[in-house]
TIMI-829896 format. One line per 4 residues: number of its first residue (from 0); their letters; for each residue x, y, z of C-alpha. Coordinates in Angstrom, 1 decimal, padded with zeros to 4 digits. Each point is the difference from the previous one (the first is absolute). Example, Ala and Ser with C-alpha at 12.3 -4.5 7.8 and 13.67 -1.06 7.14 Angstrom:
0) AS) 012.3/-004.5/007.8 | 001.4/003.4/-000.7
//
This chain:
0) XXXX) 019.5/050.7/022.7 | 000.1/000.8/003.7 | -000.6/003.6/-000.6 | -003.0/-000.8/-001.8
4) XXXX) -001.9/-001.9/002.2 | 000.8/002.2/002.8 | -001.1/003.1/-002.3 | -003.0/-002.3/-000.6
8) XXXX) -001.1/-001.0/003.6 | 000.5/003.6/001.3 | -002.4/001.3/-002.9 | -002.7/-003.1/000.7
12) XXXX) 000.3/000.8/003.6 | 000.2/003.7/000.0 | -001.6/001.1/-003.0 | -002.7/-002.7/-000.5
16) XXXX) 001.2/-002.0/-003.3 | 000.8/-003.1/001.1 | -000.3/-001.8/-003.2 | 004.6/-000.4/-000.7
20) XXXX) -000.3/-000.5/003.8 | -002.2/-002.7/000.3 | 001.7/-001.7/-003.4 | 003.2/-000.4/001.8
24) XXXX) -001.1/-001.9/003.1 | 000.2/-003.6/-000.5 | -003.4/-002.4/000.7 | 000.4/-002.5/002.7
28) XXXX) -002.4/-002.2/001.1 | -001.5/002.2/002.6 | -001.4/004.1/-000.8 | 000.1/001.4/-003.3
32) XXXX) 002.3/002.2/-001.0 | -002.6/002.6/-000.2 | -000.9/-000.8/003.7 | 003.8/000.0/000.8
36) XXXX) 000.8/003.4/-001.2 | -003.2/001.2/001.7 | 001.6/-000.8/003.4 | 002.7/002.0/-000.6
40) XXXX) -001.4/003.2/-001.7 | -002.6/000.3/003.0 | 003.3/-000.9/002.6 | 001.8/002.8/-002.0
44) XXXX) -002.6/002.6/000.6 | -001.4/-001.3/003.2 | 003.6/001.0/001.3 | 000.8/003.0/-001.6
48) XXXX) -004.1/001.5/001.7 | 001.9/-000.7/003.1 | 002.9/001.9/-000.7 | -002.4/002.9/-000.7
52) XXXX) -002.1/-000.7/003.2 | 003.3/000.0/001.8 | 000.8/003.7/-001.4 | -002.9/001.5/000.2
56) XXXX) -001.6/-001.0/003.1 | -002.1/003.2/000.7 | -001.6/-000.6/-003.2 | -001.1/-003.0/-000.1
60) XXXX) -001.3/000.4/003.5 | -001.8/003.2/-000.8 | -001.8/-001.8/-003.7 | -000.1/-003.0/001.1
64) XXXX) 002.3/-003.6/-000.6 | -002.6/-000.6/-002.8 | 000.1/003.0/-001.9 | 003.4/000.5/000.6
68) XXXX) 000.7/-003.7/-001.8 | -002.0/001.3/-003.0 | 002.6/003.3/-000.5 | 002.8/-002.3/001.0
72) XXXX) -000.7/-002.5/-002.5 | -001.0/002.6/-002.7 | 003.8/001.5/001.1 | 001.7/-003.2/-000.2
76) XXXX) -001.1/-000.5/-003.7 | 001.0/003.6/-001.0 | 003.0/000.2/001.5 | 002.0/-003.1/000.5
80) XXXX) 003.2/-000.6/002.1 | 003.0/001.3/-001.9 | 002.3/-001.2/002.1 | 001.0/-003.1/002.3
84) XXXX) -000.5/002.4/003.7 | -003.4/000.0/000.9 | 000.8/002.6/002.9 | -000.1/002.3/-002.8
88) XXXX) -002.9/-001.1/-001.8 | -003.2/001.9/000.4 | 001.6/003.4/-000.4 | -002.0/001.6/-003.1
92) XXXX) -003.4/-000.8/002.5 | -000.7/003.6/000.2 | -000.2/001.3/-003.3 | -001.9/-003.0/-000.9
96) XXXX) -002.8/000.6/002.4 | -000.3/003.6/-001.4 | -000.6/-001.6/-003.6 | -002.2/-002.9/001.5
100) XXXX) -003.6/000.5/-000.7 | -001.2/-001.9/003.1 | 002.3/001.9/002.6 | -000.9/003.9/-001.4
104) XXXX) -002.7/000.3/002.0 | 003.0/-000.2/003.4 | 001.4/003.5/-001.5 | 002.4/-000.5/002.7
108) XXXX) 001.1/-003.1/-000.2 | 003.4/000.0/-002.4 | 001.3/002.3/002.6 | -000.9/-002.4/002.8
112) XXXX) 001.7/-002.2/-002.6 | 003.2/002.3/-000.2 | 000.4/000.0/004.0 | -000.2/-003.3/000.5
116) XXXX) 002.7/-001.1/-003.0 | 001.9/002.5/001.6 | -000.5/-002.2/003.6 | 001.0/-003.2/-002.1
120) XXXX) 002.7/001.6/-001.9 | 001.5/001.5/003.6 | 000.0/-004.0/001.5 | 001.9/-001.4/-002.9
124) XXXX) 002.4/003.1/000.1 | 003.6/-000.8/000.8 | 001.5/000.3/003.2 | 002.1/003.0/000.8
128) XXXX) 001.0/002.0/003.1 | -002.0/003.5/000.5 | 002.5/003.4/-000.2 | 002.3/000.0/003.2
132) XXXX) -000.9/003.2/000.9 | 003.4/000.1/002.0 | 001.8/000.3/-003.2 | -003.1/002.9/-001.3
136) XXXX) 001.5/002.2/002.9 | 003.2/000.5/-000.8 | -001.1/001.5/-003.4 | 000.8/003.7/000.2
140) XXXX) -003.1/002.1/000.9 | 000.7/002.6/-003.3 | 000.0/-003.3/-002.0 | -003.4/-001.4/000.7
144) XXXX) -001.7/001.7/-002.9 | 002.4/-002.3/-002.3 | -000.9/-003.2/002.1 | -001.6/-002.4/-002.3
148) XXXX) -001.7/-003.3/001.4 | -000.7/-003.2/-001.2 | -002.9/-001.8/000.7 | -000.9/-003.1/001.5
152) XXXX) -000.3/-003.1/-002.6 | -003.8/-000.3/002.0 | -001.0/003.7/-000.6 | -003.0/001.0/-002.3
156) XXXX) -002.3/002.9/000.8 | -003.7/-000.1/-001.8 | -002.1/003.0/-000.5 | -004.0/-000.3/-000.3
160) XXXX) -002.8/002.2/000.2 | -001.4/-002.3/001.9 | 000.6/-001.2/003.5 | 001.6/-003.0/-000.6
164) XXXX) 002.2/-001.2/003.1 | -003.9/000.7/001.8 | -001.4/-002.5/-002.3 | 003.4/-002.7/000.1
168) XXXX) -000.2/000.2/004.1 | -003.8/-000.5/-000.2 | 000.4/-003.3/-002.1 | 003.5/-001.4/001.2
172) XXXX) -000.2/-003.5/000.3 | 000.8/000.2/003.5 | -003.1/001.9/001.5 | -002.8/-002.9/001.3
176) XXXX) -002.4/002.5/-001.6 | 000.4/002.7/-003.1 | 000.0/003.0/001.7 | -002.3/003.1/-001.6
180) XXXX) 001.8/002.4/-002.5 | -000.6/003.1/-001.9 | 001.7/000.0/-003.4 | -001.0/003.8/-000.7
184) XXXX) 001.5/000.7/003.7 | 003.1/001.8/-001.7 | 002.4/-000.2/-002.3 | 003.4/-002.3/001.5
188) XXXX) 003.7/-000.2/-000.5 | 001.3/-002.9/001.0 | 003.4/-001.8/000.8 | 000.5/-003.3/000.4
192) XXXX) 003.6/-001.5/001.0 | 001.7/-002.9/001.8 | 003.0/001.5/001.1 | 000.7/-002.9/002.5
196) XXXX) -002.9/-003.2/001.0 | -003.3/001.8/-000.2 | -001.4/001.3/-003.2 | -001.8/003.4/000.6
200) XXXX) -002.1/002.3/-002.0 | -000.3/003.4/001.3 | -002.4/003.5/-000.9 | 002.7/003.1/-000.6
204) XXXX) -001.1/003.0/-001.5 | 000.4/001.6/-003.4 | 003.0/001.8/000.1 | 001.7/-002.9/001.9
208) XXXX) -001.0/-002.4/-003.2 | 001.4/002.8/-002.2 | 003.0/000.2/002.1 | 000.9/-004.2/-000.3
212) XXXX) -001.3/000.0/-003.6 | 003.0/002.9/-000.3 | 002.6/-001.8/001.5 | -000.8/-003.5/-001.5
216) XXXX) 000.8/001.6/-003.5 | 003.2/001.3/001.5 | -000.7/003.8/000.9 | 002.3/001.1/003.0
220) XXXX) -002.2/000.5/002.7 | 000.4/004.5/-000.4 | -001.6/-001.2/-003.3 | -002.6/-002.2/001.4
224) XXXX) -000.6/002.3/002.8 | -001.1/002.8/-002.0 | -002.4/-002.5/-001.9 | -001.7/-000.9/003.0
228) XXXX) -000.4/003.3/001.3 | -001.4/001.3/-002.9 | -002.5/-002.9/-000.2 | -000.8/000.3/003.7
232) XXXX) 001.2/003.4/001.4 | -000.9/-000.3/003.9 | 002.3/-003.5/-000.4 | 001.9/-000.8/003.1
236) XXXX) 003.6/-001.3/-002.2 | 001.6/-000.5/003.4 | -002.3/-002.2/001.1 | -001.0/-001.8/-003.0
240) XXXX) 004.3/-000.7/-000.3 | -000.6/-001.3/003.7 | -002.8/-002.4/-001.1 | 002.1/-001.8/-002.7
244) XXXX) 002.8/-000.2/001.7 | -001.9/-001.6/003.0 | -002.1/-002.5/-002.4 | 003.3/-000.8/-002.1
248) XXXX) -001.3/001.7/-003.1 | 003.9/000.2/-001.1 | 002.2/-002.7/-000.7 | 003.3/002.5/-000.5
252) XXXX) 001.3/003.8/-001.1 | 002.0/001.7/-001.7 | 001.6/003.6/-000.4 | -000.2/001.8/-003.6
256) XXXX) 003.3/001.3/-000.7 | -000.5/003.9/-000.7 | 000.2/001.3/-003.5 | 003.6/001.2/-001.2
260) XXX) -000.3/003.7/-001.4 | 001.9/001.1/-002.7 | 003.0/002.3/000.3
//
C-alpha cells in the first residue's frame, strides 16, 4: 500500500495526474486535499528549479531567471529524480536543451550546459590526493612509454566548436556585471578538475584533449602520445605532461608489464 501512494504522489507531483494522489490525502477541517497536494507538488518542483539554477549558473544568468524557470520546469516534468542524491540530479540538462524547442535558437548552449555539469560534477567528486610525483621519478626513463595514469575522480574535458569557457567566465555568477563574449571566437577544449579546494576549468589544446581522452580509456601514455601528436603535430607533450601534473590532472600510475614473446 505504501508503495502505491508513493508511486502515486511522485506521478501527481511530477508527471501532473494527481487524481490517486489527491484520493489518498485525508480531509481535515482546514485545505482540501486538492489544495493540500498542491503545496507539495509546487514545493517539489519549486526545489528541484533550484537545484538546476544551482548547476547551471552561467545559464540562467545569460537567459535570464525567468526563462530559465520555464526550461527548468519543462525538465523537471520530463525527467524526474531517479534517485534519492540531488547532487546528481540535473545531469541529462544538456542533451535536453539540444531537443528543447525554446533553447535552439542558443546553438551553443548544451555545450555551455556540458561545461558547467562538468564544474558541478568536479565539486561533488570525491576526495583524493593528486600523483606524488616523487614516486613518478623513480619510474625508469625506458619505461615511461608503458606509464599509464589514472585520472582524478574531478576530471572531465569538454570539446565545443564554440568558445565556451569565454562565454562561462563572461556569465559566472561572481562578476558584478556579465562581461562581453564572442561564441564564434573559436572552437575550445576545456578541462575542469578539483584536484584539491578550488574547482577550475581550464582552455588546452586539441591534441592535449586527445591526449587525456587516450589515457582516460587506459592507453599507455606511448599510445596516447602518438594520438595527440597526430591530432596536433606542433604539440608540446613535455609540457602539456608538466601542466597536468602541476594542476593534479592524475590521481595515480601505473607501469604496463611488457609482452612475453614466444620461444
Amino acid at each position: 500500500m505504501l508503495r502505491e501512494l508513493q508511486q502515486a504522489f511522485a506521478q501527481g507531483v511530477l508527471a501532473g495526474d494527481d487524481r490517486a494522489a489527491v484520493a489518498a490525502i485525508a480531509a481535515d477541517a482546514g485545505l482540501s486535499p486538492t489544495a493540500r497536494f498542491d503545496i507539495h507538488r509546487t514545493n517539489t518542483i519549486v526545489s528541484l528549479i533550484a537545484v538546476l539554477q544551482a548547476a547551471y549558473p552561467a545559464i540562467c544568468r545569460l537567459v535570464g531567471e525567468d526563462k530559465f524557470n520555464f526550461v527548468a520546469r519543462a525538465y523537471v516534468r520530463a525527467h524526474p529524480p531517479k534517485v534519492p542524491q540531488l547532487a546528481s540530479y540535473g545531469w541529462r540538462f544538456a542533451n535536453f536543451l539540444a531537443t528543447f524547442p525554446q533553447s535552439r535558437s542558443i546553438a551553443y548552449m548544451p555545450d555551455l550546459a556540458r561545461l558547467e555539469w562538468a564544474r558541478n560534477k568536479a565539486l561533488f567528486a570525491s576526495d583524493l590526493d593528486p600523483i606524488d610525483v616523487a614516486a613518478l621519478q623513480t619510474v625508469p626513463a625506458d619505461r615511461y612509454g608503458a606509464l599509464a595514469f589514472a585520472l582524478h575522480p574531478s576530471v572531465s574535458a569538454i570539446a565545443s566548436r564554440y568558445a565556451i569557457h569565454q562565454i562561462w567566465d563572461a556569465y559566472r555568477p561572481d562578476r558584478a556585471e556579465p562581461l562581453a563574449a564572442d561564441p564564434e571566437a573559436a572552437a575550445e577544449h576545456v578541462l575542469v578538475l578539483r584536484p584539491r579546494f578550488a574547482i577550475e576549468s581550464v582552455v588546452i589544446s586539441p591534441g592535449d584533449f586527445t591526449l587525456l581522452l587516450a589515457l582516460k580509456a587506459g592507453a599507455t601514455l606511448e599510445t596516447a602520445a602518438s594520438a595527440a601528436v597526430t591530432t596536433e603535430p606542433s604539440l608540446d607533450l613535455q609540457a602539456a605532461l608538466l601542466g597536468h601534473l602541476t594542476r593534479g590532472t592524475f590521481a595515480g600510475f601505473s607501469i604496463a608489464q611488457p609482452e612475453e614473446t614466444q620461444p
